[in-house]
C-alpha positions in Angstrom: 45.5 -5.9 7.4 41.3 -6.1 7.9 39.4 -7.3 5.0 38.3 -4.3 3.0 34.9 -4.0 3.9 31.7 -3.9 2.0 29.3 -3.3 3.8 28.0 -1.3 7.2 25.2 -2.0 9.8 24.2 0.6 11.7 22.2 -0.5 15.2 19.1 2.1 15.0 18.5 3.1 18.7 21.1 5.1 20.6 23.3 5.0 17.6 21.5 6.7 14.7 18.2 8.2 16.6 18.7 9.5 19.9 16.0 8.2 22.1 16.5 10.6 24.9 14.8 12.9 22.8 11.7 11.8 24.3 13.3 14.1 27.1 11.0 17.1 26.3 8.2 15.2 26.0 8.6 13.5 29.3 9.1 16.7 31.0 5.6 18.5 29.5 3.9 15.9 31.1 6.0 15.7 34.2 8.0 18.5 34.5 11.8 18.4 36.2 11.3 14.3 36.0 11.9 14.0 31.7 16.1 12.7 32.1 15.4 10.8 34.9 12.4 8.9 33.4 14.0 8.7 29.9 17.0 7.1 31.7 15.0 4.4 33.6 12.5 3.7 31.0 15.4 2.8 28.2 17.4 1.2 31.0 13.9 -1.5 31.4 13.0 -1.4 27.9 17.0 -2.7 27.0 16.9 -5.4 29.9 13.2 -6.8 28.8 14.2 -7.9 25.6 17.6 -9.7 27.1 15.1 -11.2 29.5 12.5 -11.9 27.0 14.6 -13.5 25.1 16.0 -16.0 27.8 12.7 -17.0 28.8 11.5 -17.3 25.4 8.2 -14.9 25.6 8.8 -12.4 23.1 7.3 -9.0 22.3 7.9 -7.1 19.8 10.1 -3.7 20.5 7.1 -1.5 20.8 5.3 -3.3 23.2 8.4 -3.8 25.4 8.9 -0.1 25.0 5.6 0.2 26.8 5.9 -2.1 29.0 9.2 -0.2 29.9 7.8 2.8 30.1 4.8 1.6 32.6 8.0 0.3 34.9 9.8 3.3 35.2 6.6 5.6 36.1 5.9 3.2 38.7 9.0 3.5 39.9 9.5 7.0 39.5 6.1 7.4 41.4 4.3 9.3 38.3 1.2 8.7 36.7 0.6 7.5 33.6 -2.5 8.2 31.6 -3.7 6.3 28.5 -2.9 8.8 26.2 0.6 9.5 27.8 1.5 5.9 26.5 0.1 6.8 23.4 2.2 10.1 22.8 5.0 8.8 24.1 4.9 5.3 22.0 4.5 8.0 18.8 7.3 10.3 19.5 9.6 7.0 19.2 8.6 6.9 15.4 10.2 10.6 15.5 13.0 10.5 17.2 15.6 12.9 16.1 19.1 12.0 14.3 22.5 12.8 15.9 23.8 15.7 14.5 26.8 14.2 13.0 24.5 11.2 11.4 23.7 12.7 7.9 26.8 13.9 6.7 28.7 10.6 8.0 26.2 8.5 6.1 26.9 10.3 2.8 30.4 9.8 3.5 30.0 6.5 3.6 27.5 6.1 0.6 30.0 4.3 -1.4 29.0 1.3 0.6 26.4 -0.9 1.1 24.3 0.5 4.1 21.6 -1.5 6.1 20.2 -0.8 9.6 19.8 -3.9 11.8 17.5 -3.2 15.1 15.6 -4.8 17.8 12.7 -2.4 16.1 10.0 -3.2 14.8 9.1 -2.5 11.3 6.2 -0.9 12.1 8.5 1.6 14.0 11.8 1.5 12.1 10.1 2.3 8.7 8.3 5.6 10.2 11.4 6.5 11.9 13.7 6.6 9.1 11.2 7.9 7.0 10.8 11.2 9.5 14.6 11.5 10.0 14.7 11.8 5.6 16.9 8.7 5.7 14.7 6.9 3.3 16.8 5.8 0.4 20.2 6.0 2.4 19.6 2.4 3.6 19.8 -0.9 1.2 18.1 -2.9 3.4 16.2 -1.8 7.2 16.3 -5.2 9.2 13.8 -6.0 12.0 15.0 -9.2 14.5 11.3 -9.5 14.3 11.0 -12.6 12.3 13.3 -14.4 14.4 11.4 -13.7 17.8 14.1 -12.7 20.1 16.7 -10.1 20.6 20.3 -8.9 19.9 23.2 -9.7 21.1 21.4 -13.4 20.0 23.9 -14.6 17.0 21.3 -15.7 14.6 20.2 -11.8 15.0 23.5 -10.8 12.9 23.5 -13.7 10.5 19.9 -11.8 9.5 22.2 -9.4 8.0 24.3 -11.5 6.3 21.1 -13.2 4.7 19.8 -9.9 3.4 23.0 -8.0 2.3 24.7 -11.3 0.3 27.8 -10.4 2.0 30.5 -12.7 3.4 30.2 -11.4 7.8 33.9 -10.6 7.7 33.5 -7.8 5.4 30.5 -6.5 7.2 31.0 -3.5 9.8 28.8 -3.6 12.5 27.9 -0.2 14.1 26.7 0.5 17.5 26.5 2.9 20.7 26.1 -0.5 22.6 29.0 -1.6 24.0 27.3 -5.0 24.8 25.5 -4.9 20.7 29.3 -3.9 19.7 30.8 -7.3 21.4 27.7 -9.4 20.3 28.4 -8.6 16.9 32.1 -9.1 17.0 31.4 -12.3 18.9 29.6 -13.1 15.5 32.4 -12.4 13.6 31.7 -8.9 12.2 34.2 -6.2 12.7 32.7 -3.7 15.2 32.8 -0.1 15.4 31.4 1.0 19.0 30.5 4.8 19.4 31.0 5.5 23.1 29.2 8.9 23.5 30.1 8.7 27.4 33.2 7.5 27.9 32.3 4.4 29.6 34.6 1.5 30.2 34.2 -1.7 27.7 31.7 -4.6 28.8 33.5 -7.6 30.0 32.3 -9.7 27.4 35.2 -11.2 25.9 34.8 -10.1 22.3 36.2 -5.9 22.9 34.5 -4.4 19.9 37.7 -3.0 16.7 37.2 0.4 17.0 36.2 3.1 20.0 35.3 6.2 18.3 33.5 9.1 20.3 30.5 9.6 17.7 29.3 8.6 13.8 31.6 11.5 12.0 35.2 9.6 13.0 34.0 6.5 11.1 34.2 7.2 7.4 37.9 7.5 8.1 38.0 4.0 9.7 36.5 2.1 6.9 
């Protein structure tokens, strides 16, 4: 039997806020281009901080998120004014919930919740704020002080740090498959939400559970 658990982490990006909601926005300023660009740009702004972290330069998540963005218009041929980066770094302190998210987190209140996330605090506090999530969460967890990325294993002992919680009987929450394997590679017990079907990452560490999106959880744990 799996240690009863007493505690959940929730990755932020992709797993609590969908960040192709930026879609709409992406397609006022260049319309019929908003999926493909939101595509790209999360596609760069994911493999920065796994480079970053390799070569030791960090940035925090909302410059990389720029810096992401910037790649993908030049790649996607479109221009990019000043005050494009500037909406579009804002709309990432609104991004909208899943549907599901709300009434899975108060079926899980009986926990101890945290979010751990490559974001910075100074987006991650605005975020959940806008979402009305403040309050749900005992503890929102930046890899900021650390100055590198996820899957990196001292990422996930942050979490153990904050929560006081042995890592075995800390669920680890993601829409990552590759977050999902990092974390289980620490020793937490995963839960990956695999929104698209996708195969599992070859990473040796498969994550516990596949489950399709947030409201099949509560009756894992």
């Amino acid at each position: 039997m799996s240690v009863k658990l007493k505690a959940l982490v929730f990755d932020a990006y992709g797993t609590l806020f969908d960040v192709h909601s930026v879609v709409r926005l992406c397609d006022e300023f260049w319309p019929g281009q908003g999926t493909a660009l939101s595509q790209l740009w999360r596609t760069k702004q994911l493999e920065y901080t796994w480079q970053r972290s390799l070569m030791r330069r960090y940035k925090d998540f909302s410059d990389v998120t720029v810096d992401g963005l910037r790649y993908a218009c030049a790649a996607l041929g479109l221009s990019l004014s000043e005050l494009q980066v500037t909406r579009l770094r804002e709309a990432y302190l609104s991004l909208t919930t899943f549907p599901e998210v709300k009434e899975a987190l108060g079926k899980l209140s009986h926990l101890q919740l945290a979010i751990l996330s490559n974001g910075a605090p100074s987006m991650l506090d605005p975020v959940v704020a806008n979402a009305g999530l403040r309050g749900v969460f005992s503890a929102v967890i930046s890899v900021d002080p650390l100055n590198t990325y996820k899957p990196t294993p001292d990422v996930y002992q942050l979490a153990v740090k904050r929560l006081g919680v042995p890592k075995n009987e800390i669920g680890f929450v993601s829409s990552n498959c590759w977050d999902a394997c990092g974390a289980k590679s620490f020793g937490f017990r995963t839960f990956w939400i695999n929104r698209s079907d996708a195969p599992v990452d070859r990473l040796d560490a498969a994550p516990d559970h596949v489950i399709r999106n947030l409201a099949e959880l509560p009756d894992l744990v």
